[in-house]
C-alpha positions in Angstrom: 39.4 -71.3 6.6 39.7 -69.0 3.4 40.1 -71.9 0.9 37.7 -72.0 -2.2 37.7 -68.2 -3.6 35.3 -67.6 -6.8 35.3 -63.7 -8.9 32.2 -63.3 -10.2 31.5 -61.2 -13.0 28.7 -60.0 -15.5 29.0 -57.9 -19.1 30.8 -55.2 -19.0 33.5 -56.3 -16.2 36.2 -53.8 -15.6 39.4 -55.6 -15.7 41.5 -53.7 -13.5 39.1 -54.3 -10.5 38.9 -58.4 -11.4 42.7 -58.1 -11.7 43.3 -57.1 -8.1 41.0 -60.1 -7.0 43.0 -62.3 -9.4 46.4 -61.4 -8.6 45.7 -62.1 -4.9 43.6 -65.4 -4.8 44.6 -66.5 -8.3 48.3 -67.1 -8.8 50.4 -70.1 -6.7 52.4 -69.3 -4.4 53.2 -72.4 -3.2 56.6 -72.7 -4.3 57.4 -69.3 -1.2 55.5 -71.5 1.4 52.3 -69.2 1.1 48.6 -70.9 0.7 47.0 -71.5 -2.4 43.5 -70.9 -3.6 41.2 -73.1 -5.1 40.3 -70.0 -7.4 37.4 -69.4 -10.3 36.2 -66.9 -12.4 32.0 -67.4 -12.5 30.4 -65.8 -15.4 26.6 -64.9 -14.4 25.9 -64.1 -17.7 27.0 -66.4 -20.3 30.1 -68.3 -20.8 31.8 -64.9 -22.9 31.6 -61.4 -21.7 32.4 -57.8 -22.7 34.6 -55.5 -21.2 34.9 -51.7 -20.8 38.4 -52.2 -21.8 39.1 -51.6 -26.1 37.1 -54.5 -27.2 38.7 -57.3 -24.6 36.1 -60.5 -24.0 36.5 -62.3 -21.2 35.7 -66.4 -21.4 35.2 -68.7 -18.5 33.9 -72.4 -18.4 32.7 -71.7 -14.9 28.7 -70.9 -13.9 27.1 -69.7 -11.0 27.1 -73.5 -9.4 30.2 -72.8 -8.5 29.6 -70.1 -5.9 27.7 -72.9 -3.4 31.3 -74.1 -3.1 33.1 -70.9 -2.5 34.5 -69.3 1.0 34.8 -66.3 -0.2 32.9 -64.3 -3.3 34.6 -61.3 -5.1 32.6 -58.8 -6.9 34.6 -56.8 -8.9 33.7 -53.5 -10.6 31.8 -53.2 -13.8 29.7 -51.2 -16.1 26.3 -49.3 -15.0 26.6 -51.2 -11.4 25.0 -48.1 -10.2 21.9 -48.3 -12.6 21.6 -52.3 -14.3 19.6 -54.8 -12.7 21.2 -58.0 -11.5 20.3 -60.8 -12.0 18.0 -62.5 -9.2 19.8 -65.9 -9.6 23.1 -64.5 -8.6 21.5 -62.6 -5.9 19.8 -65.6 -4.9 23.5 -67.0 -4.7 25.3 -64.3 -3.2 22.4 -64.6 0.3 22.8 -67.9 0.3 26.8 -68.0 0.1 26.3 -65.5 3.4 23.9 -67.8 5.0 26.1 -70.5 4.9 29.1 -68.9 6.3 30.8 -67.7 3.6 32.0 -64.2 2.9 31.7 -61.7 0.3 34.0 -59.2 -0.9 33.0 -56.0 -3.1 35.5 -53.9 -5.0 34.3 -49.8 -5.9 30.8 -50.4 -7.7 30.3 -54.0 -6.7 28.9 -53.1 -3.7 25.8 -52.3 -5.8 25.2 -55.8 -6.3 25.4 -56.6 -2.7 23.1 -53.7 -2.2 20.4 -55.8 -4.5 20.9 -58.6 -2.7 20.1 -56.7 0.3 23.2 -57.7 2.2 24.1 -54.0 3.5 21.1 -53.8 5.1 21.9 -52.5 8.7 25.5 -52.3 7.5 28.6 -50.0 7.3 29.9 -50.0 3.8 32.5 -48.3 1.7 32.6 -47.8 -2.0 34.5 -45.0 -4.4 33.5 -41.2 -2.9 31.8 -40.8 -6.5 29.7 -43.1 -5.6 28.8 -42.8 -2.4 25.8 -40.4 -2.7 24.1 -42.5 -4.7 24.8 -45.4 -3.0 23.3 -44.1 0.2 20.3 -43.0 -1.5 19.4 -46.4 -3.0 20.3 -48.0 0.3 19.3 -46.0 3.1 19.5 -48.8 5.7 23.3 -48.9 5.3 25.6 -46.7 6.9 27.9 -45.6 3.9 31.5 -44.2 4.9 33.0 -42.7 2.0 36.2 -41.8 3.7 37.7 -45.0 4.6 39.4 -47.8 1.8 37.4 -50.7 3.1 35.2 -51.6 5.6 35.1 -55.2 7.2 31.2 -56.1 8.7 31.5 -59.4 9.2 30.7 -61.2 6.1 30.9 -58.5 4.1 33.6 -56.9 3.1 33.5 -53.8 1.0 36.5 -51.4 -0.9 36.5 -47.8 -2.3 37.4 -47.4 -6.2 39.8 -49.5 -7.5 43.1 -50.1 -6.3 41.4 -50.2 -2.8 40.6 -53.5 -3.8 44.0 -54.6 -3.0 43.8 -53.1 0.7 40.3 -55.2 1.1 41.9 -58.2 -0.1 44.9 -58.2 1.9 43.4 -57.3 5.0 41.2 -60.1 4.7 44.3 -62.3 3.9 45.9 -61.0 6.9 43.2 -61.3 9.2 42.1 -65.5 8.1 45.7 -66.0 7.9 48.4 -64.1 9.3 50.2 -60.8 8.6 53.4 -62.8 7.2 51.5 -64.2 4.7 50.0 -60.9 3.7 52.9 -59.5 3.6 54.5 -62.0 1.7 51.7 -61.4 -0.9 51.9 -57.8 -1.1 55.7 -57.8 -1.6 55.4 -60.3 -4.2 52.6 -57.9 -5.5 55.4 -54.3 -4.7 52.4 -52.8 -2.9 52.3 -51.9 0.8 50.7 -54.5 2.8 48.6 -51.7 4.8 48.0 -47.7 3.4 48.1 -45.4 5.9 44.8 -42.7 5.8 41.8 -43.7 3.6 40.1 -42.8 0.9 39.2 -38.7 2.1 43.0 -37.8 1.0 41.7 -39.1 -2.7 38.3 -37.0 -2.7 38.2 -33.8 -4.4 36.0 -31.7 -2.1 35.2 -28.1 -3.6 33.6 -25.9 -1.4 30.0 -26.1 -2.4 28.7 -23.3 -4.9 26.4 -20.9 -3.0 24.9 -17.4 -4.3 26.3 -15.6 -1.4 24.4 -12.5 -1.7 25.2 -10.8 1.5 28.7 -12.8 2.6 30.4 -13.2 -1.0 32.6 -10.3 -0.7 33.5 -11.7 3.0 34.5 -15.0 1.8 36.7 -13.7 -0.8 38.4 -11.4 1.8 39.0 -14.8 3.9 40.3 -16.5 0.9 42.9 -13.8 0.6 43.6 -13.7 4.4 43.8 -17.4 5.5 47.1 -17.0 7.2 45.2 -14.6 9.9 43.5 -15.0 12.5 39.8 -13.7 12.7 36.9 -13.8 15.1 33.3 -14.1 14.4 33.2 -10.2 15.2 36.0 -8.9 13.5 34.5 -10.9 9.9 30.7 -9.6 10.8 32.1 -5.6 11.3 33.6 -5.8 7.7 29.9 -7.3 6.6 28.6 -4.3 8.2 26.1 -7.0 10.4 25.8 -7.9 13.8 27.5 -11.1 14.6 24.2 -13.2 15.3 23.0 -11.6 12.1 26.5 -12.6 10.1 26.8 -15.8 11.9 22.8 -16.5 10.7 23.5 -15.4 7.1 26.4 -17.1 6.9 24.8 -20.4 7.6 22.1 -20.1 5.4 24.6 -19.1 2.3 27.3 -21.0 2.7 25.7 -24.5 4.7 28.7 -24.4 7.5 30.1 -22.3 10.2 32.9 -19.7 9.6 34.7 -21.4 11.7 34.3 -24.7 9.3 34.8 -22.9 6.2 38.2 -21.6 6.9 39.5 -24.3 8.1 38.3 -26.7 4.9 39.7 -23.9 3.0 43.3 -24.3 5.0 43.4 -27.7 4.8 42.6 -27.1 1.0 45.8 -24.5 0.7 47.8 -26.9 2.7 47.2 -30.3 0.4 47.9 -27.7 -2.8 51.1 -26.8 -1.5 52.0 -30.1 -0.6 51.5 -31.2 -3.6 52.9 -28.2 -5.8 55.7 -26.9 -3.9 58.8 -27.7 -1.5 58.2 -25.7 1.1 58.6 -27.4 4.5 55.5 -28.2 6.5 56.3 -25.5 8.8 56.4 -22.9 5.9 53.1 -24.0 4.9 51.7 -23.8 8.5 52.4 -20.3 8.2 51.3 -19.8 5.0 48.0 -21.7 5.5 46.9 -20.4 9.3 47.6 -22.9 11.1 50.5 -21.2 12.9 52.4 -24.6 13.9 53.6 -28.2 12.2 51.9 -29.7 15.6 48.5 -27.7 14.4 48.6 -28.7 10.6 49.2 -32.3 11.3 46.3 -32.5 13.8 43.7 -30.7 11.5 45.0 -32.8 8.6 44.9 -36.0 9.7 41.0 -34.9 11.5 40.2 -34.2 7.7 42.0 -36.6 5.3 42.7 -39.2 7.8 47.0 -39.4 6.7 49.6 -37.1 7.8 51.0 -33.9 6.1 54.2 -35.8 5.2 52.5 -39.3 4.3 50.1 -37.0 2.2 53.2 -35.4 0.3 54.8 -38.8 -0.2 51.7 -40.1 -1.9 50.9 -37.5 -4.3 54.6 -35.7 -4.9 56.9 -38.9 -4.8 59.1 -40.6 -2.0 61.7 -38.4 -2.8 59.8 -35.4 -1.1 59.2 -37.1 1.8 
């Protein structure tokens, strides 16, 4: 039973991230019929700590005893969590919390932490998609999916940046304890109780920069042209190549297909014109190549993981919807 739920912290906490944990496990509910918490903030560093946040100190009473109690252990975000070292007495805590049964729960750069501790070892794991480079390099026995909000692997539980927290949270919430009550929560809270998509809609994904020597004034034609369609032939004539030749060169100069480029750089069109314009989502099929709604909608959701129209609502208001 989720019961006993301790946040713990160390210098340089960002509030936002220990706010999320707070809001959900922290505050009584009681009073609506909902459970309560037995809930603790757990400095790991001293009972006063900094934040990143305009000179606001933190001060608890509580130590890291009080994590051999806890059902659940929050890690919220904090500074250098990509670089710092932890600890090794709160790492010694946080395998012994999972040894005994209890859970841990990471928001964005918190999952460094459980990285030291070596609890994603053999894992899935999600953090912020800034992050998750690095993340995978300093773990490479994890399985890092920087597309998703959270991911749930048994006792460990980890979120994407920030406000993904709240999606980690309640699913765990919902899943211990029922979808009323986490629904409850999240009204109380005026956040959905589940997000469609993940976290690719969020990612800012240029095209990677390449010299192009021989394909550059090809790609720039296709930029110009997405709303045709072109073979594999048709782009290697106007490179003056063969198409085993073009389809080679454009491998090794870009790092994708044709094929794959064009339609990244479609999808790319589509989300600016989502965003920017009012044009319905059959307009912007036209416009983008796709030909159809049906067509943009599939590709779409393959690539962010939401819907056109759930993508628009998100980043243009309801009121576009």
């Amino acid at each position: 039973m989720l019961k006993n739920v301790a946040a713990v912290l160390l210098d340089g906490v960002h509030p936002f991230e220990l706010g999320v944990v707070c809001e959900v496990f922290g505050i009584d509910r009681s009073d609506e019929g909902l459970p309560t918490y037995d809930f603790a903030v757990v400095s790991a560093e001293g009972p006063t700590l900094g934040t990143h946040a305009g000179g606001l100190t933190l001060s608890t009473p509580y130590g890291l005893e009080r994590l051999e109690e806890a059902d659940l252990i929050a890690v919220p975000a904090g500074n250098a969590y990509l670089t710092r070292e932890f600890p090794p007495k709160l790492l010694d805590a946080l395998v012994r919390a999972v040894d005994r049964g209890a859970r841990v729960l990471s928001v964005c750069s918190g999952v460094f932490m459980l990285g030291a501790a070596g609890l994603l070892d053999g894992r899935r794991c999600s953090v912020h998609w800034r992050h998750a480079e690095e993340l995978a390099r300093r773990h490479p026995r994890t399985t890092v999916e920087p597309d998703v909000l959270y991911v749930d692997e048994g006792p460990v539980i980890t979120s994407a940046g920030t406000a993904a927290g709240i999606d980690a949270c309640l699913h765990l919430v919902r899943k211990e304890q029922g979808p009323e009550v986490a629904n409850k929560i999240a009204r109380r809270m005026v956040v959905p109780p589940h997000r469609d998509g993940g976290q690719a809609q969020y990612i800012e994904r240029p095209l990677p920069a390449s010299s192009c020597d021989t394909v550059g004034e090809v790609l720039a034609w296709m930029e110009r042209h997405l709303d045709e369609d072109v073979t594999v032939e048709q782009l290697a004539e106007r490179a003056l190549m063969s198409p085993r030749t073009f389809a080679r060169r454009f491998q090794q100069e870009t790092g994708t297909t044709p094929y794959r480029w064009i339609l990244r750089q479609r999808v790319l069109l589509a989300q600016q014109l989502l965003e920017a314009t009012d044009e319905t989502v059959d307009a912007i099929a036209g416009r983008t190549g796709f030909g159809t709604a049906a067509a943009l909608r599939h590709q779409f959701v393959r690539a962010l993981g939401t819907t056109p129209q759930a993508y628009r609502r998100t980043f243009k208001g309801p009121e576009a919807a």
